[in-house]
C-alpha positions in Angstrom: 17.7 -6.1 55.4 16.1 -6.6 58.9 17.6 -3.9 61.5 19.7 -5.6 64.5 17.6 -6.0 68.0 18.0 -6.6 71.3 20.5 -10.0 71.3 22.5 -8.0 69.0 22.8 -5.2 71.0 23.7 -6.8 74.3 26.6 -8.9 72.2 28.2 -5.8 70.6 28.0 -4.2 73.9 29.5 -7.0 75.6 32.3 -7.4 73.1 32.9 -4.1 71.5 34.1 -1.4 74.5 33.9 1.5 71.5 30.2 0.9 71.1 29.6 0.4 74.7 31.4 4.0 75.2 29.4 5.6 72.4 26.0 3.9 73.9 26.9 5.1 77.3 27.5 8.8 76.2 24.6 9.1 73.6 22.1 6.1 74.3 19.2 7.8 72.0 21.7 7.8 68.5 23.1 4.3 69.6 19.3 2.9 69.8 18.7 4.4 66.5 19.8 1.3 64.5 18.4 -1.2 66.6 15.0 -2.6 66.3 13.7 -2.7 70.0 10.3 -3.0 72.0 9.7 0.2 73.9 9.9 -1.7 76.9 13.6 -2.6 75.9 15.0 0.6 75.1 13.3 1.5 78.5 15.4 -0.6 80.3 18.5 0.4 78.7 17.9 3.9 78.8 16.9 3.6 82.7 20.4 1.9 82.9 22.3 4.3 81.4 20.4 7.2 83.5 20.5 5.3 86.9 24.2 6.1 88.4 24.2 9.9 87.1 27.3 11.5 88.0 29.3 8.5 88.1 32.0 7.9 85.2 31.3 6.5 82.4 33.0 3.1 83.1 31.0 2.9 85.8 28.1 3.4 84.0 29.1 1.5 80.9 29.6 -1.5 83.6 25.9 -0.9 85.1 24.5 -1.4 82.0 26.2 -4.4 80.8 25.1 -6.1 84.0 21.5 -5.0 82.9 21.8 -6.3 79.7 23.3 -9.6 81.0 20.4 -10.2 83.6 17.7 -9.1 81.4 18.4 -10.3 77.9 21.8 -12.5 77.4 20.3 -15.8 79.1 
């Protein structure tokens, strides 16, 4: 079976606030599973990294407007 990529990623992270949580805290084991250009898992992980000491709702919100400008149109 093909691994999940990068549509399937920004869905689940759109829709499932666990996963979004999880991929906040520990982007690199999150990515694992997902079969992503280096370019993409760039961009996320610049995402996640960008607000630093801001909580993680925050953060978890950054990145899902990331995800929704850069992939989900």
């Amino acid at each position: 079976m093909e691994r999940p990529g990068i549509r399937d990623l920004v869905g689940r992270a759109m829709i499932d606030k666990e996963f979004l949580a999880e991929l906040v805290r520990d982007p690199a084991a999150m990515l694992a599973d997902y079969d992503l250009s280096a370019e993409e898992r760039s961009a996320i992980m610049q995402a996640v990294g960008r607000t630093g000491t801001v909580p993680d709702r925050e953060r978890a919100r950054a990145l899902q407007n990331v995800m929704m400008k850069r992939w989900a149109t």
